[in-house]
C-alpha positions as a Python dict, from the first residue, in 0.01 Angstrom:
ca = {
    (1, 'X'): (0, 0, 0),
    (2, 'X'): (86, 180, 314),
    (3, 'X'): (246, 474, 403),
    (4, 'X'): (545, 514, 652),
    (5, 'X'): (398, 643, 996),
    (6, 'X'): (481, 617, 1397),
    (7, 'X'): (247, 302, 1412),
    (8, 'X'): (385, 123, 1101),
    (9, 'X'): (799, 218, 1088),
    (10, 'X'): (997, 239, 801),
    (11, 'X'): (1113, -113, 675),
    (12, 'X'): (1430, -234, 667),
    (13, 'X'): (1585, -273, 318),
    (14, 'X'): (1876, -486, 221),
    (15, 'X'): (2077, -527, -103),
    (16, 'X'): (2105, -895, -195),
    (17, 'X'): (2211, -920, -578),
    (18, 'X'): (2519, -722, -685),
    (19, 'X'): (2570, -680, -1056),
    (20, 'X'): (2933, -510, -1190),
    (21, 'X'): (3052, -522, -1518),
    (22, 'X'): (3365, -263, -1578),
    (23, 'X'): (3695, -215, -1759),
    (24, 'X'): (3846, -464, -1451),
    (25, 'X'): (3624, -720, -1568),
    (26, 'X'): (3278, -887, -1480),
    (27, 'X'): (3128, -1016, -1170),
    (28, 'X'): (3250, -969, -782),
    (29, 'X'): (3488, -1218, -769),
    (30, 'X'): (3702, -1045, -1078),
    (31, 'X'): (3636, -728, -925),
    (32, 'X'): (3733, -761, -595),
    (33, 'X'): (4064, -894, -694),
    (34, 'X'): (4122, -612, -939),
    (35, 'X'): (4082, -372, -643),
    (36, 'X'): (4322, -590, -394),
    (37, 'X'): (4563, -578, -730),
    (38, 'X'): (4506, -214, -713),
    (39, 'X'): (4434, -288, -1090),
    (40, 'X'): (4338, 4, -1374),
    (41, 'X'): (4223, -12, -1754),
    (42, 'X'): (4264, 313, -1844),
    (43, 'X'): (4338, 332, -2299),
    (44, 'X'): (4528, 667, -2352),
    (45, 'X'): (4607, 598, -2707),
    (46, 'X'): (4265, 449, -2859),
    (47, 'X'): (4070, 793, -2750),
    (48, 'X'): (4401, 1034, -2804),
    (49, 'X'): (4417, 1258, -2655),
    (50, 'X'): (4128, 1166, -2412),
    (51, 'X'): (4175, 857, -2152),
    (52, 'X'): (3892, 638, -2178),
    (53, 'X'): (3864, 294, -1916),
    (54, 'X'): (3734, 54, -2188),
    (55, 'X'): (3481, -221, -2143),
    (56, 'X'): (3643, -573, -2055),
    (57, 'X'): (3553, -883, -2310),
    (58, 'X'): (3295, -1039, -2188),
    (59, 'X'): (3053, -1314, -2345),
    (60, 'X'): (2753, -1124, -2349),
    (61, 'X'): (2594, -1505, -2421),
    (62, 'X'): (2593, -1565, -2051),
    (63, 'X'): (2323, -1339, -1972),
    (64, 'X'): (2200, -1252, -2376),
    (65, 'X'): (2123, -1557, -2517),
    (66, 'X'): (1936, -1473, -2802),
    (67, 'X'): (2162, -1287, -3106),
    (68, 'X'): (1903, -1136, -3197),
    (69, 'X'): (1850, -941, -2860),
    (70, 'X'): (2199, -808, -2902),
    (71, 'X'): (2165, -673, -3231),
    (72, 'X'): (1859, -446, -3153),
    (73, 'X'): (2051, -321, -2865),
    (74, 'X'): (2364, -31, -2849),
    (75, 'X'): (2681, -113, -2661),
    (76, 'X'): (2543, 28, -2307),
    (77, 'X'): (2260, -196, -2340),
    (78, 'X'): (2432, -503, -2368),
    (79, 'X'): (2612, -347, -2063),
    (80, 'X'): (2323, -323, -1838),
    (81, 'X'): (2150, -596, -1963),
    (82, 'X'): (2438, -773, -1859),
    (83, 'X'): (2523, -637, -1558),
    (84, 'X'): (2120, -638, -1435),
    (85, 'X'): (2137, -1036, -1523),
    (86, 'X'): (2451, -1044, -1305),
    (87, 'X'): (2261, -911, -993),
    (88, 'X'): (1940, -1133, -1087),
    (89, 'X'): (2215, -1419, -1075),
    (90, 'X'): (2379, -1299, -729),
    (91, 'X'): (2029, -1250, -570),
    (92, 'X'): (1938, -1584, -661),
    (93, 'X'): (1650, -1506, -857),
    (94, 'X'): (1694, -1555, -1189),
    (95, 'X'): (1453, -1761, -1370),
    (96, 'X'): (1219, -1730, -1042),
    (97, 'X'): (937, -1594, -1273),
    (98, 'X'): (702, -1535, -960),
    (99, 'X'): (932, -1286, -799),
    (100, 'X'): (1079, -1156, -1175),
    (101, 'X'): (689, -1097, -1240),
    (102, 'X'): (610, -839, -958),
    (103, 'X'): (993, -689, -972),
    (104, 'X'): (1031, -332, -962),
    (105, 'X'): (1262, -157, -1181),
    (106, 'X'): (1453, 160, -1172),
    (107, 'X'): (1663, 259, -1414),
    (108, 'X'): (1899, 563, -1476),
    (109, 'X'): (1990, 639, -1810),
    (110, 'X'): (2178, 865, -2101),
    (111, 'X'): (2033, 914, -2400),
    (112, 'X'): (2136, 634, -2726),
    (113, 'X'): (2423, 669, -2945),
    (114, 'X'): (2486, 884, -3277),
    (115, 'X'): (2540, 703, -3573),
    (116, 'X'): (2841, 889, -3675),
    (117, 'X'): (2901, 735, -4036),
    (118, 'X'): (2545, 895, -4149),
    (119, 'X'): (2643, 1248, -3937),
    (120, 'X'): (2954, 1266, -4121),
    (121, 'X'): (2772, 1230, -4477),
    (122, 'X'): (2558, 1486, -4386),
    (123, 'X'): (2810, 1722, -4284),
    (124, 'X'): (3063, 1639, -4555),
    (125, 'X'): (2771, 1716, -4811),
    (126, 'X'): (2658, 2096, -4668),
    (127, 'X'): (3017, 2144, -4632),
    (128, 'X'): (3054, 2068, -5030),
    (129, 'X'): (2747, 2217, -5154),
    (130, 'X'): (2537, 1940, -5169),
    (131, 'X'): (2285, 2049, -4931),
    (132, 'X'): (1963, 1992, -5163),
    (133, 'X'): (1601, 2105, -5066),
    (134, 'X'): (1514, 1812, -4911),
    (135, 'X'): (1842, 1622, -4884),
    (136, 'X'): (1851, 1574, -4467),
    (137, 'X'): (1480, 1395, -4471),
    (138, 'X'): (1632, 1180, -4738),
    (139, 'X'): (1931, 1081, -4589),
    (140, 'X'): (1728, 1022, -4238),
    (141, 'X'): (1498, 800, -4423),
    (142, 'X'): (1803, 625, -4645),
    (143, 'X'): (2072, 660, -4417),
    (144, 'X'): (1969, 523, -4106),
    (145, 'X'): (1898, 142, -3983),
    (146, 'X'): (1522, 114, -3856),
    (147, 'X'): (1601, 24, -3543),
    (148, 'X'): (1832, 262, -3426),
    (149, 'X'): (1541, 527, -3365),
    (150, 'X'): (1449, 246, -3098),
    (151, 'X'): (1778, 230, -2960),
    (152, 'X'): (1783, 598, -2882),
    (153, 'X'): (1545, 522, -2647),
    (154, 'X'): (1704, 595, -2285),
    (155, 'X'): (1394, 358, -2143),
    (156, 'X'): (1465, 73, -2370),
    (157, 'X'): (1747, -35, -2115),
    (158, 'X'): (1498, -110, -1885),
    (159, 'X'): (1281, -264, -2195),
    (160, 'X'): (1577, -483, -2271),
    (161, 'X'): (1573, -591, -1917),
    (162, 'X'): (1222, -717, -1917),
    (163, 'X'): (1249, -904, -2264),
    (164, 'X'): (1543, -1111, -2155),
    (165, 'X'): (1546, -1108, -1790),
    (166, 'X'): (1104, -1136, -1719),
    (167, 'X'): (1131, -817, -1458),
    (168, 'X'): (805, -720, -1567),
    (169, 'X'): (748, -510, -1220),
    (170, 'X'): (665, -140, -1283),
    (171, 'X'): (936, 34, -1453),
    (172, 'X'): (1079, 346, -1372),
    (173, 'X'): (1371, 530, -1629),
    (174, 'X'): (1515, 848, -1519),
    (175, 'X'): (1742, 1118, -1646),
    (176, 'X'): (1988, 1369, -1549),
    (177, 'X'): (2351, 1203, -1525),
    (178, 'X'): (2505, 1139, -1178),
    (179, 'X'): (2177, 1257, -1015),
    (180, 'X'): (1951, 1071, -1182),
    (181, 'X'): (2173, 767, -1012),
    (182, 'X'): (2161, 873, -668),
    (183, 'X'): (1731, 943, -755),
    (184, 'X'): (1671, 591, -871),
    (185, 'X'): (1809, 427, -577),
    (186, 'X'): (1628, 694, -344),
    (187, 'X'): (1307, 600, -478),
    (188, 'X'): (1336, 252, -455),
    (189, 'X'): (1458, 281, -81),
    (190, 'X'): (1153, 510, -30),
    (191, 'X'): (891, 274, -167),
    (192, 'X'): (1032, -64, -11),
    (193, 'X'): (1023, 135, 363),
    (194, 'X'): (658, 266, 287),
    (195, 'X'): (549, -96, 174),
    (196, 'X'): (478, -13, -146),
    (197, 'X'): (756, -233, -293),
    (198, 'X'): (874, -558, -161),
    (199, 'X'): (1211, -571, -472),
    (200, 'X'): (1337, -417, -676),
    (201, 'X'): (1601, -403, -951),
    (202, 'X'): (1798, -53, -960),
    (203, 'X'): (2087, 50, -1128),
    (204, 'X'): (2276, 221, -1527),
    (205, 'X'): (2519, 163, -1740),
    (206, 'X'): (2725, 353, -1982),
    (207, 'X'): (2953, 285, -2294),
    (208, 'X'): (3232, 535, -2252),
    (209, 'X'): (3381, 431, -2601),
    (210, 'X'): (3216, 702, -2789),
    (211, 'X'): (3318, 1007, -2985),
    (212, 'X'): (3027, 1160, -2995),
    (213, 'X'): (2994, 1150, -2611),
    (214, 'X'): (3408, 1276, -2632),
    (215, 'X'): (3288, 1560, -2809),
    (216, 'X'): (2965, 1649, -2635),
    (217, 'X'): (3235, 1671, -2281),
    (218, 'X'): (3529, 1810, -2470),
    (219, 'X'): (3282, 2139, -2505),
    (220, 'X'): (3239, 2215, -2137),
    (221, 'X'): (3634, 2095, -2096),
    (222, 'X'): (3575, 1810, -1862),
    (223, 'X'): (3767, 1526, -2027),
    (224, 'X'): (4075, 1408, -1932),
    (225, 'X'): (4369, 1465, -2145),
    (226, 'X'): (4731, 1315, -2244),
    (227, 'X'): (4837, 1134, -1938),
    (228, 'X'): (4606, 923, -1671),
    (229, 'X'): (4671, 976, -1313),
    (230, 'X'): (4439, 903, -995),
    (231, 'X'): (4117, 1092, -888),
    (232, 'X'): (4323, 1261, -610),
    (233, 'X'): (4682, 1347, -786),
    (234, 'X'): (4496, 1537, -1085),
    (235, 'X'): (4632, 1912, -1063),
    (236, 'X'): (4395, 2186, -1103),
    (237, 'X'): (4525, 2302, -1451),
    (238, 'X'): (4473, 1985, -1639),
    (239, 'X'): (4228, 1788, -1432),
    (240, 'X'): (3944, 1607, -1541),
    (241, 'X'): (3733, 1292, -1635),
    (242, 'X'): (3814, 950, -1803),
    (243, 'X'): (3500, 816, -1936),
    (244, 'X'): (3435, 457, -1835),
    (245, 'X'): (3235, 198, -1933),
    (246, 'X'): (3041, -59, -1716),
    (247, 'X'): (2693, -88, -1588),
    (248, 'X'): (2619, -169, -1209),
    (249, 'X'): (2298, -313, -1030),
    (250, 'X'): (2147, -393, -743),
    (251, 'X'): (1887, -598, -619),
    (252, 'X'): (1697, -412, -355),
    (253, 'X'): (1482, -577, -153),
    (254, 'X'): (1305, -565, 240),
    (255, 'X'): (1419, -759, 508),
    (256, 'X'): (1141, -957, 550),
    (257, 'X'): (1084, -1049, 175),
    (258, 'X'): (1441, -1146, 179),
    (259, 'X'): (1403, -1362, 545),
    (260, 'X'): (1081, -1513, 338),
    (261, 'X'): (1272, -1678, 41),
    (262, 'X'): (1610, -1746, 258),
    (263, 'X'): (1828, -1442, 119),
    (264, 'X'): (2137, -1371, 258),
    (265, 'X'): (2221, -999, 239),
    (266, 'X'): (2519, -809, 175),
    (267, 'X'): (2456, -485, 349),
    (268, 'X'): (2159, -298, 474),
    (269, 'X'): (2072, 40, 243),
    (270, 'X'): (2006, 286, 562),
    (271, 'X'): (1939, 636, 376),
    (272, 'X'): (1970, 807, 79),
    (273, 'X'): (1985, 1186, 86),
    (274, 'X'): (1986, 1408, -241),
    (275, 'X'): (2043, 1767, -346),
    (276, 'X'): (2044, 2040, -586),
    (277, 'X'): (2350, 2292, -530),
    (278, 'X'): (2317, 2639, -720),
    (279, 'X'): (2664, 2621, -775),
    (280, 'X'): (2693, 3001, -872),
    (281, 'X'): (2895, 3098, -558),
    (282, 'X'): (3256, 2959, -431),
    (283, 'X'): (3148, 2677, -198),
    (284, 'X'): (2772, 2609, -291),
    (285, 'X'): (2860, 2249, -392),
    (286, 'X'): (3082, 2187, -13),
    (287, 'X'): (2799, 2349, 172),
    (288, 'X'): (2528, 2127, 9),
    (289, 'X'): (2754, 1819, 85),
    (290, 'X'): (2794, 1917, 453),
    (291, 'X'): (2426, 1977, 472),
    (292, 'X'): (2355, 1593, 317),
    (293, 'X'): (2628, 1470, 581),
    (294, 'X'): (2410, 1607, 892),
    (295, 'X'): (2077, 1452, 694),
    (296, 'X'): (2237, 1147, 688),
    (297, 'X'): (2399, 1109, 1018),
    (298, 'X'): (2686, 867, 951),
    (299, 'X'): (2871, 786, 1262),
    (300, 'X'): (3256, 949, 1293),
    (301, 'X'): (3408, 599, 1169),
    (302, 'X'): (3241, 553, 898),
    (303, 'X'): (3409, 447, 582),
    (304, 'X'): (3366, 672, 238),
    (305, 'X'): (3318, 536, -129),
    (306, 'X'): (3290, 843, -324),
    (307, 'X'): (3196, 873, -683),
    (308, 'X'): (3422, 1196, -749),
    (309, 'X'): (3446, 1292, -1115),
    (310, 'X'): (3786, 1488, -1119),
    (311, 'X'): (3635, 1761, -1240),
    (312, 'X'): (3807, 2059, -1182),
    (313, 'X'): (3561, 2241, -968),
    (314, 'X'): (3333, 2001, -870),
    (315, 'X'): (3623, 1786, -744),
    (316, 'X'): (3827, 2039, -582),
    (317, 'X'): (3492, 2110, -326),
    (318, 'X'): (3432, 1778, -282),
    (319, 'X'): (3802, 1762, -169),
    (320, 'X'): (3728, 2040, 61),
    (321, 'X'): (3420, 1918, 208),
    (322, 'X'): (3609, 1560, 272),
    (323, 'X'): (3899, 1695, 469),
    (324, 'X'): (3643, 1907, 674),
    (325, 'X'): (3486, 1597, 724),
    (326, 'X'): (3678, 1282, 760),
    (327, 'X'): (4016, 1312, 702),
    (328, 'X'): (4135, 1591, 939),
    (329, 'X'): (4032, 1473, 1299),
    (330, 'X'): (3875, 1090, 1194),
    (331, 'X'): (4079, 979, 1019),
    (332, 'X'): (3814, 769, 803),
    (333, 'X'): (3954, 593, 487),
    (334, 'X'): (3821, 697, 177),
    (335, 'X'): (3823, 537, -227),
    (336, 'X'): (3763, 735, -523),
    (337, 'X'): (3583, 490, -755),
    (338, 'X'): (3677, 721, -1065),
    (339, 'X'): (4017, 651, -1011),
    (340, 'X'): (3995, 248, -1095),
    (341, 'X'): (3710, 267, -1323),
    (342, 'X'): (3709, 561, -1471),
    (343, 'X'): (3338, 766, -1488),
    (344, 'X'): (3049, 624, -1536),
    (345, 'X'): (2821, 870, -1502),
    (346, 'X'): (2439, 726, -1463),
    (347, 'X'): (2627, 429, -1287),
    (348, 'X'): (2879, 594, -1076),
    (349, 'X'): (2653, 619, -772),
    (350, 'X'): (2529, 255, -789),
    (351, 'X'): (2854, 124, -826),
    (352, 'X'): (2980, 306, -526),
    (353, 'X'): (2682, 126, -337),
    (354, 'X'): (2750, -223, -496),
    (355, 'X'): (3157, -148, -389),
    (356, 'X'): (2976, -95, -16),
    (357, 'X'): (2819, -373, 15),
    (358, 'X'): (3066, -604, -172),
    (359, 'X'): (3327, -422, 125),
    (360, 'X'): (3094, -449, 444),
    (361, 'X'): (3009, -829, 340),
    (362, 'X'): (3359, -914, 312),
    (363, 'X'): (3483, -717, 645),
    (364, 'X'): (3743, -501, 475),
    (365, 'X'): (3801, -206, 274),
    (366, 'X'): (3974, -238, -99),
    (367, 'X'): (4320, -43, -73),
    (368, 'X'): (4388, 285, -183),
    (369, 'X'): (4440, 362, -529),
    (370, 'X'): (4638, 720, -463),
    (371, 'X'): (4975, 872, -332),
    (372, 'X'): (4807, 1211, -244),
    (373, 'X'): (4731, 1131, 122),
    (374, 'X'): (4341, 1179, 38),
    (375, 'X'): (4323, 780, 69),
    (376, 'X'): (4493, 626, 343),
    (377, 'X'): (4518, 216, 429),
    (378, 'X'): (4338, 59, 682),
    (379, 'X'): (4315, -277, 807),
    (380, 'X'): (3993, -236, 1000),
    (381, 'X'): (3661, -387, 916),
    (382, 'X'): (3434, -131, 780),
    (383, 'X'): (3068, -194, 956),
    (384, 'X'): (2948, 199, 814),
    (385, 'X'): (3011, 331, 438),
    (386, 'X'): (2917, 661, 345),
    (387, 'X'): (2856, 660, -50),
    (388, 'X'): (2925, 1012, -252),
    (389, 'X'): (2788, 1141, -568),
    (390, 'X'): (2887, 1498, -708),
    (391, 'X'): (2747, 1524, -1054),
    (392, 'X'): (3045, 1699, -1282),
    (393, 'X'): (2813, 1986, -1332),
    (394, 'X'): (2491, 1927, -1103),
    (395, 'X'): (2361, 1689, -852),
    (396, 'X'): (2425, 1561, -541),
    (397, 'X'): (2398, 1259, -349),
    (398, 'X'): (2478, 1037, -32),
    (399, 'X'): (2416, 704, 82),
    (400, 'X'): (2489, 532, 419),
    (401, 'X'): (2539, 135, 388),
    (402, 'X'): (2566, -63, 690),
    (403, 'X'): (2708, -411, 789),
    (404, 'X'): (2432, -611, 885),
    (405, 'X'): (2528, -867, 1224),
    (406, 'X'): (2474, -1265, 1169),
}
């Protein structure tokens, strides 16, 4: 394949299959009206005392046929096997098993679940005593269903993918929360503008319905507690995170593999910029977000869809860094997805891109979802959206998604 030089320019890369399955419901038409309806799912009684944006019923059928397929997978697999077969659907390639067979995939990803029945037993019995030479390999052995060591597997989502979907590409799985994200869609918008992809399918999910994953957060104090309120309105003392669950994807492909089969795009994927903030001194995370803003080069009207976490620190820079930005001279609305959907971690950064596009194709920005004056209304049709991810604890990421003209 070739490599990006002066003779042979970058190519152009637009996203043509949008994939969203979320607390608000499945599919762009659902979601779009959820945001017009200024709509949230947020549970603050199932999870007490942690808010949680639960997964909408959906027929996992539609895109799962088989039972069987469901079974061997964990909740967030269904999710992004869903959500993937969403985007394959949007695209207008699903079934196409010529284009499904040299598909690229990218796919960021947690690790699998905990089986918490077969923890608890374990712990009940040291706690009692019963802790025999012997007795853990046992109760591994006994305790667990076969094919949960399979489901552990963070690159079975992408497996699951190519059993039920035929994207039998290359696949790529990476790791690392909100930063491994922002990396998978980076590296598919690096290889399509070298020529060394023509599509690709990119994108995560997560099941925020977990205690386990409650717990692991509860440790570092990130979650959420008692009483839900927007991204924006959190104060310092009590802010935080409400896990979500949904999975969002994207199909990814050049302009002139798209022209070729008669694609219609929703948006044109520009750049993506990503970082690595120390984070030791006050400010690390604002000046690594100001750096990413010059890399990228957005122009002063451009529209923001940030992936902010409402964590305390990371959150209160990334407010910083905004009103330096774009709301003190600009002007430029901005949406916190967090606030409507609650974080997704792995997914947060796609979905901001799939809420671009979705916005640029339809000429207008979804309304603000805040009181705090960080989100203001606008009634003019975005043609530039900046995308934001600040990882919770590391990572950083931007995005710049254009309108593209008839």
């Amino acid at each position: 394949m070739s490599e990006t030089t002066a003779a042979n320019p970058p190519r152009e890369a637009w996203i043509t299959g949008i994939g969203i399955a979320s607390s608000l419901g499945e599919g762009l038409d659902q979601h779009w009206q959820a945001l017009l309806d200024k709509r949230v799912n947020a549970d603050t009684e199932g999870y007490a005392p942690y808010i949680v944006h639960p997964m909408a019923k959906v027929s996992f059928d539609a895109q799962i046929p088989k039972k069987g397929d469901q079974r061997q997978m964990e909740a967030w697999q269904r999710i992004g096997t869903y959500a993937a077969g969403l985007a394959l659907d949007s695209a207008g390639i699903k079934g196409n098993s010529e284009i499904l067979s040299r598909m690229d995939m990218i796919v960021a990803a947690g690790g699998g679940e905990r089986d918490l029945a077969v923890d608890s037993a374990v712990l009940n019995d040291q706690a009692q005593g019963n802790a025999a030479p012997g007795f853990l390999n046992e109760r591994l052995m006994n305790g667990l269903r076969p094919t949960l060591f399979l489901a552990q597997l963070s690159n079975l989502l992408a497996g699951n993918i190519a059993i039920v979907h035929g994207v039998t590409g290359s696949s790529r799985t990476f790791m690392g929360e909100e930063a491994a994200g922002v990396d998978a869609v980076r590296i598919a918008l690096a290889r399509i503008a070298a020529g060394q992809s023509d599509i690709a399918l990119v994108g995560a999910a997560q099941n925020g319905e977990r205690k386990d994953l409650l717990m692991l957060y509860e440790f570092g104090d990130f979650n959420l507690k008692d009483k839900f309120s927007p991204i924006w309105e959190r104060p310092d003392d009590t802010a935080g995170f409400a896990l979500g669950s949904g999975g969002a994807f994207l199909v990814i492909e050049s302009k002139e593999h798209a022209q070729a089969r008669g694609a219609r795009p929703f948006a044109r994927l520009k750049g993506v910029v990503a970082d690595h903030a120390r984070r030791k001194a006050d400010g690390d995370l604002t000046r690594t977000l100001d750096k990413l803003w010059t890399e990228l080069a957005p122009r002063k009207d451009a529209a923001v869809i940030t992936g902010a976490t409402g964590a305390r620190d990371a959150t209160a820079q990334e407010r910083a860094f905004l009103k330096g930005h774009v709301t003190a001279d600009d002007g430029a609305p901005v949406r916190a997805t967090g606030t409507a959907f609650g974080h997704l971690m792995e997914a947060q950064f796609p979905l901001g891109l799939a809420l671009a596009a979705l916005s640029l194709s339809k000429g207008a920005l979804f309304p603000p979802h805040d009181s705090s004056g960080m989100e203001i209304e606008t009634t003019a049709a975005p043609t530039q959206i900046v995308v934001i991810g600040a990882g919770h604890w590391r990572g950083e990421g931007m995005a710049l998604v254009e309108k593209v003209s008839a």
